[in-house]
C-alpha angles and dihedrals in degrees: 000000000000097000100044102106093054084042096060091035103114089233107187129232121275107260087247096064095035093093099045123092097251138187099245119219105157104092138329086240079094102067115126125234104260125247085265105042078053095058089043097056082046102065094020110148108236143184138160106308084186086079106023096261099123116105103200100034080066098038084060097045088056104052090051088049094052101034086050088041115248146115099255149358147206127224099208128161104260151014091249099056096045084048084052095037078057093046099043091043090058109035121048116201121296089033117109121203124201126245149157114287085230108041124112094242089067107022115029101031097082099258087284099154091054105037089039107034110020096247117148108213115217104204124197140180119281126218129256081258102054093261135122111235094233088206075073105042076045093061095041091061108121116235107253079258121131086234091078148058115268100238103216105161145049111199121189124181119227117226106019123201074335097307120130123216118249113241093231080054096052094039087052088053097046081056091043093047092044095043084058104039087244108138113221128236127192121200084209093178089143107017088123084070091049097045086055088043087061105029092234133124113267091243086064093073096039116033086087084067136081086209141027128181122207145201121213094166098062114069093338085072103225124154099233142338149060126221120219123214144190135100131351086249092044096046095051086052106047083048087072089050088049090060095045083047093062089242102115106112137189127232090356100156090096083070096042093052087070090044085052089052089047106056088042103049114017108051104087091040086071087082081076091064089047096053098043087049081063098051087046098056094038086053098043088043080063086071112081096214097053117071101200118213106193144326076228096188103291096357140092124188118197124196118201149146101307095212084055094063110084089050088051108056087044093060096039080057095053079059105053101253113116118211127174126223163072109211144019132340104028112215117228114199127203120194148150083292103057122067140186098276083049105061084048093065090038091057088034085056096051093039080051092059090059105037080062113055083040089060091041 
């Protein structure tokens, strides 16, 4: 797991390969709007969110809220301040939440929790399957002692590294969380890719939680922009974090149309990415040097010589094909924008490499 954190970093693209059409592997985060999500943000009908004028900014935040199952939901910028609108809403300063030592909510948000809201963060391990031993999330409970932290919140990420959490392992946290007055928060951001990889409802993975974030801009394909969702009364307080937050937008309803296209139409496709994830890693496994973990829904990760990387990722680019990272694993994303033509001349460009130095 050394090489995680440089792994999940959004490194951008060399100047030389910006302006080529490329396969895109780094993340599903660069998926373009569809044609239709295009022509709805074009004749959206707006008015002033602020003030909860907007019709289909509302429209959108109840059909998460309703598709997730809950009572409300709010439409904000961005994944991480959903993530820190949860957080804040929860814990007050002074309290500390759990969570994984390499979940967003604790390593790739910025510390905002803690810089913005005076939560101190207790990470732990996770498991080899995305979850949090809660033997563990047992023992880091703090003693009710003014020398500690309150712990007031249990957060789990879903997927994880693509993984997607098993249902007996989420109903077995709702019970854990409950049993020790914590409240439960999913970072959901791609739920919607662990409900297809077990054939269930999405309510079926979050209805265990107080709170669910989730993305619609990943595989979904959306533009910009999470919804949060939870209760009425945790919805109209986490709204005033939102504005402190510098979230509260205007006629935002141009951004939530293509939200709205996205939860109605794109969730099943992601079995596509899925699929495609499967040919990727059964073709790659063909090449000796490379050891394959997944695919893991819509994720490859690929193992190597680590003194080979940087080459690598140089070549697969000549040839149109753009990977992240700098150590290993490498993560291969498929996503809306890749198809199955596409994954042939991604695994044709990294056989290449080492045909290649094997010919030379």
């Amino acid at each position: 797991m050394a090489g995680l954190w440089a792994m999940r970093l959004r490194l951008p693209l060399p100047q030389t390969y910006r302006d080529q059409a490329m396969i895109d592997l780094r993340s599903d985060t660069v998926t373009k709007p569809t044609p239709t999500m295009r022509e709805a943000m074009a004749r959206a009908d707006v008015g002033d969110d602020v003030y909860g004028e907007d019709p289909t900014v509302n429209r959108l935040q109840a059909m998460a809220a309703e598709m997730l199952g809950f009572e409300a939901g709010l439409f904000v910028p961005s994944g991480t301040q959903s993530n820190l609108c949860a957080l804040l809403t929860h814990c007050g300063r002074g309290d500390e939440y759990i969570v994984g030592q390499m979940a967003h909510t604790y390593r790739y948000e910025g510390g905002g929790a803690a810089v913005v809201g005076g939560i101190q963060p207790q990470p732990l391990e996770f498991e080899p399957d995305g979850t949090l031993d809660l033997d563990r999330c047992r023992a880091a409970i703090k003693p009710d002692d003014p020398h500690f932290a309150r712990t007031r919140l249990l957060c789990l990420e879903n997927t994880q590294w693509g993984r997607s959490l098993p249902q007996v392992y989420l109903r077995r946290a709702g019970d854990f969380a409950r049993d020790y007055g914590l409240a439960l928060h999913l970072d959901g951001a791609r739920v919607f890719n662990a409900c297809v990889d077990q054939d269930v409802a999405v309510t079926e993975l979050t209805h265990y939680f107080d709170s669910v974030s989730v993305c619609l801009s990943k595989g979904l394909g959306a533009p910009v922009g999470s919804v949060l969702c939870g209760s009425r009364e945790f919805i109209d307080q986490a709204h005033r974090w939102r504005k402190v937050l510098g979230g509260g937008m205007r006629q935002a309803g141009v951004i939530a149309a293509a939200g709205i296209i996205a939860l109605s139409g794109q969730i099943n496709r992601l079995a596509e990415d899925h699929a495609n994830a499967r040919t990727l890693a059964e073709g790659l496994a063909k090449i000796d040097q490379l050891w394959i973990d997944g695919p893991h829904t819509n994720m490859v990760f690929v193992h190597l010589d680590e003194r080979l990387l940087a080459e690598l990722v140089r070549h697969v680019a000549e040839r149109g094909v753009a990977v992240q990272g700098t150590r290993n694993p490498l993560r291969l994303v498929t996503h809306r924008d890749i198809s199955a033509s596409d994954i042939v001349v991604a695994v044709k460009a990294f056989d290449n490499f080492f045909t290649g130095r094997g010919s030379a």
